[in-house]
C-alpha positions, 0 to 999 in steps of 0.5 A: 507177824509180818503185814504189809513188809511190816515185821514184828520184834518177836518175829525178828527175835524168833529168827535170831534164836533159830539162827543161834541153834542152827549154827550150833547144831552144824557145828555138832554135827560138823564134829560127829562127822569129823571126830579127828578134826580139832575144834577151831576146824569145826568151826570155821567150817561152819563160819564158811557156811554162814558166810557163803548163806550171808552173801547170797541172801545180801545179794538176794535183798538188793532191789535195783543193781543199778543202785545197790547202795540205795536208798540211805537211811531208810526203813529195811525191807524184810529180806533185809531184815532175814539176812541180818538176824541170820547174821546177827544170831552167827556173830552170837553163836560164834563168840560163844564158840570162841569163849567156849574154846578161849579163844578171847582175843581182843580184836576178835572180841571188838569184832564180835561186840560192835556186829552184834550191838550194830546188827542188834541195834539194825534190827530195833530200829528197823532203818539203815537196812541198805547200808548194813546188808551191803557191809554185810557182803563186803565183811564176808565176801573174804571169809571163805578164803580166811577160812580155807588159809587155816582148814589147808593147815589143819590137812599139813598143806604149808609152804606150797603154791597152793598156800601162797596162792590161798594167802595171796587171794585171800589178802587181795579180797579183803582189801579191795573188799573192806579197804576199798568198799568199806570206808566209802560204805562207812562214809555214806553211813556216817553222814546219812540221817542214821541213829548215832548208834549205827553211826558209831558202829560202822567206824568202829568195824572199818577201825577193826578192818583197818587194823586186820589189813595192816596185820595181813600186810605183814603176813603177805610181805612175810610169805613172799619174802620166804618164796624168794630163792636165796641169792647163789655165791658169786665165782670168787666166793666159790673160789674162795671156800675151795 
């Protein structure tokens, strides 16, 4: 019941298990609309569509844009809380999707544990709700392009601009996003008056994003060093192979 902004824990449960059947029945219907398409590809487009939905209700639960990362350490609104359960039971239904298809990697799997226990923990507290919607929008504002990079290679679109585009925005996002956002929202967590739980989570999450953008970095460095034209034979090379 929810009274005076005040909402209740069966309320927030109800949500999160709502969420959990909504992503799985669009990924039902993602795979009846698309038979031929593989699993992962039903999968990520539903995570596109969850992410997408997170940032518009993250941006929809900011107060004041002057100081969107204000007040710290305080009671969570209820558009806070909608945002995160809506998360929260995403995370839920995707690393049961992952389990499912045996996709079990373990960063993927420390992804999943700390957004769930951290959210979880969000939500039970009914605190931090500012600092949690705001990593909420930086960790997804880069998950369409993460998406698209795979869906365009399930359509055989490799080695093209279009790709070497995708991968280069992609790259760019994620690490203004979550290695430049992302340590100072870390930061402000850590040192405000949160419940050591959140506090642990949040560190754990930049750590996770820390060790994806050094992978990305690889990927990028490999992507253009493939776009670069092969140096032409010198004249006395060509001279000497006639």
């Amino acid at each position: 019941m929810e009274e005076s902004g005040v909402i209740s824990g069966g309320t927030v449960v109800s949500w999160v298990a709502s969420g959990a059947v909504l992503w799985s029945t669009a990924f039902v219907l993602v795979r009846a609309f698309f038979p031929k398409r593989s699993y992962d590809f039903c999968n990520r487009a539903v995570s596109t569509m969850h992410a997408v939905a997170a940032v518009c209700l993250a941006c929809l639960s900011v107060d004041d844009w002057s100081r969107p990362v204000s007040p710290l350490a305080a009671a969570s609104s209820p558009r806070q809380m909608r945002a995160l359960a809506l998360t929260l039971s995403y995370m839920v239904y995707d690393a049961a999707c992952c389990h499912l298809n045996g996709d079990v990697r373990l960063d993927n799997t420390v992804h999943h544990l700390v957004s769930i226990v951290g959210i979880g923990a969000g939500l039970a507290y009914r605190r931090c709700g500012t600092e949690m919607v705001a990593t909420l929008f930086v960790t997804e504002i880069s998950s369409p392009l993460l998406h698209l990079r795979e869906i365009l290679k399930e359509f055989g679109v490799t080695d093209t601009d279009l790709n070497l585009l995708v991968d280069v925005l992609f790259a760019v996002t994620f690490s203004v996003a979550r290695m430049g956002f992302g340590p100072y929202l870390t930061y402000v967590t850590v040192t405000a008056d949160n419940p050591i739980l959140i506090k642990a989570m949040a560190s754990g999450l930049q750590l996770v994003s820390a060790y994806w953008f050094l992978r990305i970095l690889r990927m990028v460095r490999y992507k253009l060093g493939k776009k670069k034209p092969s140096p032409s034979p010198s004249p006395a090379g060509k001279a000497a192979a006639s």
